[in-house]
MDTraj code that builds the backbone (N, CA, C; nanometers):
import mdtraj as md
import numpy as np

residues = "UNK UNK UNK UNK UNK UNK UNK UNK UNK UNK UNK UNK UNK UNK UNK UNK UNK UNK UNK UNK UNK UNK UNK UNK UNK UNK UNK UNK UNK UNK UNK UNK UNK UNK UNK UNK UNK UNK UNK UNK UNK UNK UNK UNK UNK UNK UNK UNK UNK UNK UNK UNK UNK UNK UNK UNK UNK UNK UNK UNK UNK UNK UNK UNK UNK UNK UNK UNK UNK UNK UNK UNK UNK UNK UNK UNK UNK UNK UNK UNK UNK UNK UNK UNK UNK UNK UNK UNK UNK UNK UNK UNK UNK UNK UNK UNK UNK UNK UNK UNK UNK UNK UNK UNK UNK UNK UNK UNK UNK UNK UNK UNK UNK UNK UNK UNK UNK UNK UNK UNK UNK UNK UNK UNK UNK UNK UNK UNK UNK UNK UNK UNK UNK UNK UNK UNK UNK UNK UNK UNK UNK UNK UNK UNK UNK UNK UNK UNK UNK UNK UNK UNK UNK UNK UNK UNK".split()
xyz = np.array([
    [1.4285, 0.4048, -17.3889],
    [1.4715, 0.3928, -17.2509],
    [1.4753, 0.2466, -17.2077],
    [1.3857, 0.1567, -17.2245],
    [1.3639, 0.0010, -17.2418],
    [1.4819, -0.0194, -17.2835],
    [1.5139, -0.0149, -17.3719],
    [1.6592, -0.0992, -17.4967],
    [1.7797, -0.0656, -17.3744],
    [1.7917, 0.0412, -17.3712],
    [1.9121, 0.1074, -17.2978],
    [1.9044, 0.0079, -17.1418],
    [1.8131, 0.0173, -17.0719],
    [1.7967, -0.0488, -16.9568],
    [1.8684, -0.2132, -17.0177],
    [1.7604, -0.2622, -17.0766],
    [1.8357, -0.3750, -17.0790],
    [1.9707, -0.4192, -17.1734],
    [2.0052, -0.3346, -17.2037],
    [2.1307, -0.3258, -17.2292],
    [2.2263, -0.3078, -17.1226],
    [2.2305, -0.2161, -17.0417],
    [2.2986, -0.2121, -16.9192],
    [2.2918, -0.3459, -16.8151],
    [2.1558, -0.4365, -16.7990],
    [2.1493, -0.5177, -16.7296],
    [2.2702, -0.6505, -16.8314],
    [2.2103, -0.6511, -16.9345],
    [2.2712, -0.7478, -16.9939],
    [2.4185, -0.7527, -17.0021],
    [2.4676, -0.6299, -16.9857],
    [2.5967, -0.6150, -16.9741],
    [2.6491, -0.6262, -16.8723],
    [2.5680, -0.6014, -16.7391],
    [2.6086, -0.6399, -16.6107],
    [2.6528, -0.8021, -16.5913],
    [2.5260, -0.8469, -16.6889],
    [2.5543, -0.9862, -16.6109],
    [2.6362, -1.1036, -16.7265],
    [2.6383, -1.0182, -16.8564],
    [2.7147, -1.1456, -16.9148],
    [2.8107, -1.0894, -16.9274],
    [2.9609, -1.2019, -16.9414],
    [3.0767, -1.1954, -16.9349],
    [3.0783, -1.1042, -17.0466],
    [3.1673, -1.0223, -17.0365],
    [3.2489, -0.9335, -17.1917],
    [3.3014, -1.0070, -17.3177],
    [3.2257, -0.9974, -17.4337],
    [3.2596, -1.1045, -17.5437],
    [3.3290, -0.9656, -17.6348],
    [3.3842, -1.0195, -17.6886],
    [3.5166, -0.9778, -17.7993],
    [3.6068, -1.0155, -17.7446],
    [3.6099, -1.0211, -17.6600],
    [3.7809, -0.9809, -17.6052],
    [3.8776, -1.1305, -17.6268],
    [3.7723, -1.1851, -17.6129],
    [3.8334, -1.3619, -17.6225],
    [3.7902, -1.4380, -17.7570],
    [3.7321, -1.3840, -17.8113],
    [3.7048, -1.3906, -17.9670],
    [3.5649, -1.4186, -17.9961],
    [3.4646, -1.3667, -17.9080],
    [3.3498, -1.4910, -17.9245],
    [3.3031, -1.3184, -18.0119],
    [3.1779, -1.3854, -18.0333],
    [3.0981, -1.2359, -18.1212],
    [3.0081, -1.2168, -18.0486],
    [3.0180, -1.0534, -18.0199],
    [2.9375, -0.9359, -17.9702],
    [2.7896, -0.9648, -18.0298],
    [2.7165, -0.9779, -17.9252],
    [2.5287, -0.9789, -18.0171],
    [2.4982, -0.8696, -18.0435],
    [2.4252, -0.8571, -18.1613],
    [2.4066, -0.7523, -18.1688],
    [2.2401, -0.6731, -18.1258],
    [2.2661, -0.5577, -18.1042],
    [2.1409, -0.4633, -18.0069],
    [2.0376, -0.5331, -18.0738],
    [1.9281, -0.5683, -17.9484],
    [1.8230, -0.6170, -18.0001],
    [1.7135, -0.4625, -18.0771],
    [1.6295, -0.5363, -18.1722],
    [1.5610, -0.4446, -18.2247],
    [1.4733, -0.4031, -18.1590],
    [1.4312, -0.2643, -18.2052],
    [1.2723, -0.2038, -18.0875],
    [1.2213, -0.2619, -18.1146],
    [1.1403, -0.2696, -17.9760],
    [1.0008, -0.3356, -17.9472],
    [1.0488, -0.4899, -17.9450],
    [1.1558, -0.5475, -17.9671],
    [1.2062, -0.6848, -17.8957],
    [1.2491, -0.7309, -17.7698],
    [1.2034, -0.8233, -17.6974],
    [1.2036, -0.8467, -17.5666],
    [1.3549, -0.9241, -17.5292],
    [1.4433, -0.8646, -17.4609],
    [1.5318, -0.9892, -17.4253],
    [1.5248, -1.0381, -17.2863],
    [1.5855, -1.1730, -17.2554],
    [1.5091, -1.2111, -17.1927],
    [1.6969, -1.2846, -17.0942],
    [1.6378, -1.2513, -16.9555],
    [1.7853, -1.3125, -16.8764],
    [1.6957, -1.3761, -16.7709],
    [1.7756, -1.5085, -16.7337],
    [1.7368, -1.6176, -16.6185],
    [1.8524, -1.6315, -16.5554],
    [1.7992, -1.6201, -16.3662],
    [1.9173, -1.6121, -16.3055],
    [1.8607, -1.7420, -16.2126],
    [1.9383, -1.8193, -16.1743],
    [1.8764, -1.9065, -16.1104],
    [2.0185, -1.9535, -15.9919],
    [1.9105, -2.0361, -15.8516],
    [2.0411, -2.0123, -15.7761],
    [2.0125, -2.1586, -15.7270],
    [2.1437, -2.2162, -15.6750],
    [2.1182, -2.3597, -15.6470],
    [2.1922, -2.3853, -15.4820],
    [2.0960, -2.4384, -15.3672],
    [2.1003, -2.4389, -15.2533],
    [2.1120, -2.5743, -15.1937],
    [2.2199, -2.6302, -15.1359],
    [2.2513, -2.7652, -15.0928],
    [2.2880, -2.7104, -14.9641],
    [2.1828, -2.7642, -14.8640],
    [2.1818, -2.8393, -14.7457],
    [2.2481, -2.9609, -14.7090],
    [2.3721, -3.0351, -14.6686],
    [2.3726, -3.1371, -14.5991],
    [2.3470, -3.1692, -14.5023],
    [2.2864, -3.2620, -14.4669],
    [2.2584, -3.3461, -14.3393],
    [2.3213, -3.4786, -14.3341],
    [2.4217, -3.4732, -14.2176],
    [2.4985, -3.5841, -14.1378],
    [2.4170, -3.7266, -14.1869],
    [2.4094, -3.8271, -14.1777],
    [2.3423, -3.9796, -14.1098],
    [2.3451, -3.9339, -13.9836],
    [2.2561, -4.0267, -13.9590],
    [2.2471, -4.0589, -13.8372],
    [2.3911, -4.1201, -13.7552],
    [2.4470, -4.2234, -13.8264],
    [2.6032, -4.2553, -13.7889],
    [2.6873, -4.1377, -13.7556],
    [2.6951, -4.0309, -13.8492],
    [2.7986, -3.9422, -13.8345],
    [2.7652, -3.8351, -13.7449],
    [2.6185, -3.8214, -13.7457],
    [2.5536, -3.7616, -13.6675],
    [2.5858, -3.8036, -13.4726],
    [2.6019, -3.9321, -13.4854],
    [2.5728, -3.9821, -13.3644],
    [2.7761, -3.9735, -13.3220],
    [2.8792, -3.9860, -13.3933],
    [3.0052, -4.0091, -13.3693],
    [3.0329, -3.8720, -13.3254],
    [2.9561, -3.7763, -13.3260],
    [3.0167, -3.6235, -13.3496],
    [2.9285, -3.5802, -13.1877],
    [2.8368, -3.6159, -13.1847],
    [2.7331, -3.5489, -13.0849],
    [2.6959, -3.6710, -12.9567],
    [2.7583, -3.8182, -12.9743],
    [2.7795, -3.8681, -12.8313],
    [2.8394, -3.8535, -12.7349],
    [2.8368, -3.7833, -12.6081],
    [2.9048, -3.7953, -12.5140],
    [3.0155, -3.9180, -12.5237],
    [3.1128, -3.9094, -12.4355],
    [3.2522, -3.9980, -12.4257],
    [3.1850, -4.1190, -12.3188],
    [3.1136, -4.0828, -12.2254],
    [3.0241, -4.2045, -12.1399],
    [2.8892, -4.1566, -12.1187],
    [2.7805, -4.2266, -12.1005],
    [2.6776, -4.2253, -12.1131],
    [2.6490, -4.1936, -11.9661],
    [2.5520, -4.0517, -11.9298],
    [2.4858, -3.9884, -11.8535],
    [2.4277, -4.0824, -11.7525],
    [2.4399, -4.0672, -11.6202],
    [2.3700, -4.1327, -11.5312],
    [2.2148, -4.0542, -11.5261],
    [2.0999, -4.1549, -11.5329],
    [1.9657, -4.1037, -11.5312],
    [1.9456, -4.0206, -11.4284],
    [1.8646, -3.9115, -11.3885],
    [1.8501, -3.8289, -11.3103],
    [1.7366, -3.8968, -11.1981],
    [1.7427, -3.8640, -11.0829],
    [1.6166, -3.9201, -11.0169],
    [1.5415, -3.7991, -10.9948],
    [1.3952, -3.7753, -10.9801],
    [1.3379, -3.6755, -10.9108],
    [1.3184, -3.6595, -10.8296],
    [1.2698, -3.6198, -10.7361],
    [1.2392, -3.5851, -10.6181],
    [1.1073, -3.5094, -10.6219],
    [1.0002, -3.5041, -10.5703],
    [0.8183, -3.4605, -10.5933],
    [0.8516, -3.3760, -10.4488],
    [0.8218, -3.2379, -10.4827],
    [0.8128, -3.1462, -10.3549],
    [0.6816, -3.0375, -10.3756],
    [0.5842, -3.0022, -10.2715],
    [0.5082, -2.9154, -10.2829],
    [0.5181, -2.8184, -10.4146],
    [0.4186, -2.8252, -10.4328],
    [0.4122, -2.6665, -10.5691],
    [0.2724, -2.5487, -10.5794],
    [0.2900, -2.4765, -10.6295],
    [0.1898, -2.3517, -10.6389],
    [0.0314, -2.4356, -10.7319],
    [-0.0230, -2.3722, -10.7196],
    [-0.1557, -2.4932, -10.7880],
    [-0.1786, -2.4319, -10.9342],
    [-0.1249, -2.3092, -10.9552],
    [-0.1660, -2.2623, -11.0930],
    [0.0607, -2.2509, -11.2027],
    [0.0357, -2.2650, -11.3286],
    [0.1540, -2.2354, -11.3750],
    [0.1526, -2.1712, -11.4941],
    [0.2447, -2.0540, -11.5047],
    [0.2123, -1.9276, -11.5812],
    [0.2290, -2.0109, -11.6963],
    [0.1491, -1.9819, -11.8403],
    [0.1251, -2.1002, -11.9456],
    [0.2108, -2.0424, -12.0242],
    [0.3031, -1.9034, -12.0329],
    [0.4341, -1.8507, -12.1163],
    [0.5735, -1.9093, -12.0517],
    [0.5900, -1.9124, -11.9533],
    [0.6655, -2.0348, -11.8925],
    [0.7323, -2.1740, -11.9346],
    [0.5717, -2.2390, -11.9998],
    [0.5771, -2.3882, -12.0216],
    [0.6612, -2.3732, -12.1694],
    [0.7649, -2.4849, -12.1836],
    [0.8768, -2.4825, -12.3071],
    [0.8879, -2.5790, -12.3049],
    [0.8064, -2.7022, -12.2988],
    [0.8146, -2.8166, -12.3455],
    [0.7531, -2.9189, -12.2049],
    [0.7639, -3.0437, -12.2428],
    [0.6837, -3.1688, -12.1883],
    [0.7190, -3.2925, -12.2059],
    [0.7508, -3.3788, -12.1252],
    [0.8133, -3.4875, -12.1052],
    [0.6879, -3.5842, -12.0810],
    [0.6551, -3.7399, -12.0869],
    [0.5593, -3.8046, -12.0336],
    [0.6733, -3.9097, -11.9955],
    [0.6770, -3.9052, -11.8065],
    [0.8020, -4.0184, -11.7663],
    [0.7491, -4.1232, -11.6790],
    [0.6430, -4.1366, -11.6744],
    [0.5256, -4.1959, -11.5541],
    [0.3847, -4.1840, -11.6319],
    [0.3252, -4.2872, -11.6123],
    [0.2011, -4.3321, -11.6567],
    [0.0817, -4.2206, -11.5560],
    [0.1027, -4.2096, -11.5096],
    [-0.0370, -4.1196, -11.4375],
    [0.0284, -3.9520, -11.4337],
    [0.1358, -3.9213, -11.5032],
    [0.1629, -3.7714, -11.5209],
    [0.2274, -3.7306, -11.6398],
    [0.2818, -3.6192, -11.6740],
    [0.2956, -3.5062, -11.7223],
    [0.3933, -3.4812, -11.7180],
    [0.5629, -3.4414, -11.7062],
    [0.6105, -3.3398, -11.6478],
    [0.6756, -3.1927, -11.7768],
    [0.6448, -3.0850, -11.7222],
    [0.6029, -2.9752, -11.7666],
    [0.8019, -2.9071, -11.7844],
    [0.8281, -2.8704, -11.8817],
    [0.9534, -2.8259, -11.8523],
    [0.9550, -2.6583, -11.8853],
    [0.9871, -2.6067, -11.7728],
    [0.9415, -2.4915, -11.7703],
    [1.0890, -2.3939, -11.8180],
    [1.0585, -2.2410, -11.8274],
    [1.1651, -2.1793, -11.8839],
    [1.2468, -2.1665, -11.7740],
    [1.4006, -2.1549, -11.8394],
    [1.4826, -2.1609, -11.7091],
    [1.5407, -2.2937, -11.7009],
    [1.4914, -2.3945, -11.7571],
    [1.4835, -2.5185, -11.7008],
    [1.4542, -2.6269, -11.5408],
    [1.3334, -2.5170, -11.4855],
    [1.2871, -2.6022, -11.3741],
    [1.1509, -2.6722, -11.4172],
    [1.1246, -2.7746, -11.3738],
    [1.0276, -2.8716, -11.3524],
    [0.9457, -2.8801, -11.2938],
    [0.8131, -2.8980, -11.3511],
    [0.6749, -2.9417, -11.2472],
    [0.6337, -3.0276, -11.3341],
    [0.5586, -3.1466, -11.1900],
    [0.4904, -3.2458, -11.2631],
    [0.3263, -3.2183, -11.2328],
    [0.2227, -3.2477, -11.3715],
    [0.1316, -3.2567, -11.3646],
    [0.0493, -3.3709, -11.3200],
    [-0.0036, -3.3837, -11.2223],
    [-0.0566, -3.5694, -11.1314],
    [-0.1747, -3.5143, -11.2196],
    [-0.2437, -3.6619, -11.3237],
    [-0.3610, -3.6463, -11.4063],
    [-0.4187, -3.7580, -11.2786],
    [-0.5989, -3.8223, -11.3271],
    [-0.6452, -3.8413, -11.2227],
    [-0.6279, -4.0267, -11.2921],
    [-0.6732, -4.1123, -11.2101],
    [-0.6091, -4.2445, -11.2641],
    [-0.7374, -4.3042, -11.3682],
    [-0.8040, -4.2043, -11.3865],
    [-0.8986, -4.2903, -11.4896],
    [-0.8499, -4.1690, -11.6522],
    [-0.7276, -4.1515, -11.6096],
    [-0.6321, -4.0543, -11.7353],
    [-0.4721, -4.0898, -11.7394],
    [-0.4926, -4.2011, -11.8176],
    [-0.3227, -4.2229, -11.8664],
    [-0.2916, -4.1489, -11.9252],
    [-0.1823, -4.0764, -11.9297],
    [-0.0526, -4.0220, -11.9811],
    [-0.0066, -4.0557, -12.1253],
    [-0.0094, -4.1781, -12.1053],
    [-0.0034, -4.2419, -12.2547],
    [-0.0692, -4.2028, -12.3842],
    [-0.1761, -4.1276, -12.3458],
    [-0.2565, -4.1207, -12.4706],
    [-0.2265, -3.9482, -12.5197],
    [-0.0900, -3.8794, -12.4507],
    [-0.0296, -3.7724, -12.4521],
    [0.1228, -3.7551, -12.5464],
    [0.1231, -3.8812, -12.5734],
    [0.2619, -3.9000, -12.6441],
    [0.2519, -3.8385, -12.7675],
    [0.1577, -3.8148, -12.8212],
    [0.1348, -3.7370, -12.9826],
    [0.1292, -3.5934, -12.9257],
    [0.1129, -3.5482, -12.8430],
    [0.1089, -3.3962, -12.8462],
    [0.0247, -3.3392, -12.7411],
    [-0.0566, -3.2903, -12.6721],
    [-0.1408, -3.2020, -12.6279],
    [-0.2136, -3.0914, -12.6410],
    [-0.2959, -2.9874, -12.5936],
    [-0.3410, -2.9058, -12.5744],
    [-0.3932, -2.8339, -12.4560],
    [-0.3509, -2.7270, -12.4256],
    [-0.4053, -2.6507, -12.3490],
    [-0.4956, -2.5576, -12.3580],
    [-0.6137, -2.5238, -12.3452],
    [-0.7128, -2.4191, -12.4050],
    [-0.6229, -2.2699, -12.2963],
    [-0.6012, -2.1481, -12.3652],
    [-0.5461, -2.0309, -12.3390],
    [-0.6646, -2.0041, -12.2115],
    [-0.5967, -1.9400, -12.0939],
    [-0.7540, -1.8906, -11.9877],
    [-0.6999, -1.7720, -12.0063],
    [-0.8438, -1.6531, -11.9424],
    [-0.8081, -1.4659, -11.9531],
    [-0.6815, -1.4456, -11.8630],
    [-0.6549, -1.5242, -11.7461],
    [-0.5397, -1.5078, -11.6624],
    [-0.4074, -1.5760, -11.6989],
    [-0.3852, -1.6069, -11.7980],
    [-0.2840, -1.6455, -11.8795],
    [-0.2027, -1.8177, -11.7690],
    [-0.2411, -1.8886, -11.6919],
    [-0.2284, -1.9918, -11.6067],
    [-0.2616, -2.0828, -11.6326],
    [-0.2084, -2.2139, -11.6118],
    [-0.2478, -2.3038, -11.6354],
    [-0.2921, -2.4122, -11.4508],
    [-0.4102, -2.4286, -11.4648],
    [-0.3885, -2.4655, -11.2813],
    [-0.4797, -2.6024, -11.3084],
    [-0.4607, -2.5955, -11.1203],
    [-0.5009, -2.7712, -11.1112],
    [-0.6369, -2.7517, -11.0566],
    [-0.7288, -2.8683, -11.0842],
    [-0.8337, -2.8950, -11.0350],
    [-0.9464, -2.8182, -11.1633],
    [-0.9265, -2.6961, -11.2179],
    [-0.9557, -2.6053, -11.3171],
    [-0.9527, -2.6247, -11.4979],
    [-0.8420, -2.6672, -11.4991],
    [-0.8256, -2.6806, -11.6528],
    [-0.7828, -2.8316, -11.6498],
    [-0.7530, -2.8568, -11.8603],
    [-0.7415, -2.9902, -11.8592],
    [-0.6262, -2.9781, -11.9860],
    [-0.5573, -3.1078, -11.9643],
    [-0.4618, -3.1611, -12.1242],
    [-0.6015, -3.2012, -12.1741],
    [-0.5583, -3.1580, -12.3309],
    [-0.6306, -3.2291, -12.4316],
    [-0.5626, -3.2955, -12.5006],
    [-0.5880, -3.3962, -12.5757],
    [-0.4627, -3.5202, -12.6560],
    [-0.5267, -3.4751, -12.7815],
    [-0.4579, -3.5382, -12.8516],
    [-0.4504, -3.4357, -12.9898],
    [-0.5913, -3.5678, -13.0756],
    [-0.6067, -3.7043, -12.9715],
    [-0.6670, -3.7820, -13.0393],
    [-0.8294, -3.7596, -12.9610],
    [-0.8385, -3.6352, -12.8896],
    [-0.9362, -3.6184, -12.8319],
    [-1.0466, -3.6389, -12.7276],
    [-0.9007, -3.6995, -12.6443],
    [-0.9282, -3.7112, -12.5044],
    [-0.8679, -3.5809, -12.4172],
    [-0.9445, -3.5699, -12.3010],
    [-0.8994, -3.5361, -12.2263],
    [-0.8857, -3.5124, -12.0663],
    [-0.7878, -3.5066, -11.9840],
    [-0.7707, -3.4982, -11.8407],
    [-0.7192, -3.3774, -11.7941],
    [-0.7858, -3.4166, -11.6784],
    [-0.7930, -3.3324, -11.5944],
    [-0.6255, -3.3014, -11.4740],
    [-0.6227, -3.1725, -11.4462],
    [-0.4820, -3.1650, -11.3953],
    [-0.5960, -3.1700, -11.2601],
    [-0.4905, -3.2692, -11.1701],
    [-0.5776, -3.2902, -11.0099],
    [-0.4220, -3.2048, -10.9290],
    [-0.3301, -3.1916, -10.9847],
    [-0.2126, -3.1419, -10.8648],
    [-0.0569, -3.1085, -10.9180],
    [-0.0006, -2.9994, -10.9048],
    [0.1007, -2.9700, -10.9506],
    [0.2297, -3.0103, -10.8303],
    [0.3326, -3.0918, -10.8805],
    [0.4861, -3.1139, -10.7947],
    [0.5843, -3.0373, -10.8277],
    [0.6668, -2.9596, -10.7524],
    [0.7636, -2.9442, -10.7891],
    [0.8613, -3.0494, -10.8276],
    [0.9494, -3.0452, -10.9294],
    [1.0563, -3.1573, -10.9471],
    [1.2408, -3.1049, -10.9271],
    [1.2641, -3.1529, -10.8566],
    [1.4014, -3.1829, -10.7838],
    [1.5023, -3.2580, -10.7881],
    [1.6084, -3.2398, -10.8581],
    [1.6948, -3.3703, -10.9038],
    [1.7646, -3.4037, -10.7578],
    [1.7257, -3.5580, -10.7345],
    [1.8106, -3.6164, -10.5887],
    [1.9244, -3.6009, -10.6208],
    [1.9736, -3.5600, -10.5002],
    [2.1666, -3.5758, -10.5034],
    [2.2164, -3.6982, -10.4289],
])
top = md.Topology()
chain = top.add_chain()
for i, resn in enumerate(residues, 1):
    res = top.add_residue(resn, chain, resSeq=i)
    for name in ("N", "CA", "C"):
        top.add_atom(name, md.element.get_by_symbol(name[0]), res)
traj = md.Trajectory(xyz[None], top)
C-alpha cells in the first residue's frame, strides 16, 4: 500500500517521462524509501524610500493643523485610545477611534519627552483611563501623572 501511495504521489508531481525520450525509473523496491522535496520561493518587494516617496507625496505640502484645547470628560475609555502623538513638551495627545483627539496635560515636573519610545498604561477594573488617578509609564521607567484631559479641535 506504501509503494502504490508513493507511486501515485510521484506521478502527480513529476513531469511524464517517456514521452520525450528521457527513461521511466524504475518502481522502487520494497521496503525502499523515496523521497520528494517541494520547496517554494517568496519575494517581497519594497519600494526605496525615493520611489516610495514619488508615489505617496502629495502634489503640495499640507498646511499644519492648529488645535484648539476645549473642556473634556476627566476619564477616557482605554479601547478607544489608537494611538499617541507627543506635540508639546508638558503633554500627550491621545488619538482616539474615530479620529477625535484629547490631550493629556502631564504635571511640569513630567516632560513628555521621555515618552517618545513608547508608553504604558496599567489596564483599571473599569476599563478608563482618567486624570488625577492613573499614570503614563515610559518604557525607560518613569512615570507621570495625567493632571487633566482637553478636548482637541482643529481651528478654522
Amino acid at each position: 500500500m506504501v509503494n502504490e501511495l508513493l507511486a501515485a504521489i510521484t506521478a502527480f508531481f513529476l513531469p511524464p517521462m517517456g514521452a520525450e525520450g528521457l527513461a521511466v525509473p524504475p518502481d522502487p523496491a520494497p521496503g525502499r524509501v523515496t523521497q520528494i522535496r517541494i520547496q517554494q520561493h517568496i519575494v517581497i518587494r519594497i519600494p526605496g524610500p525615493d520611489a516610495a516617496r514619488r508615489v505617496s507625496a502629495p502634489a503640495a505640502p499640507l498646511p499644519p493643523i492648529t488645535w484648539v484645547e476645549r473642556d473634556a470628560d476627566k476619564c477616557v475609555r482605554m479601547e478607544a485610545v489608537s494611538g499617541a502623538a507627543i506635540t508639546r513638551a508638558d503633554s500627550v495627545d491621545l488619538v482616539l477611534a474615530g479620529g477625535r483627539r484629547v490631550r493629556a496635560k502631564l504635571g511640569r515636573e513630567c516632560p513628555s519627552l521621555d515618552f517618545y519610545s513608547g508608553f504604558y498604561v496599567r489596564p483599571t477594573k473599569d476599563g478608563m483611563v482618567c486624570a488625577k488617578r492613573d499614570v503614563f509609564r515610559s518604557r525607560s521607567g518613569g512615570e507621570c501623572r495625567i493632571q487633566a484631559f482637553r478636548t482637541l479641535i482643529p481651528e478654522r
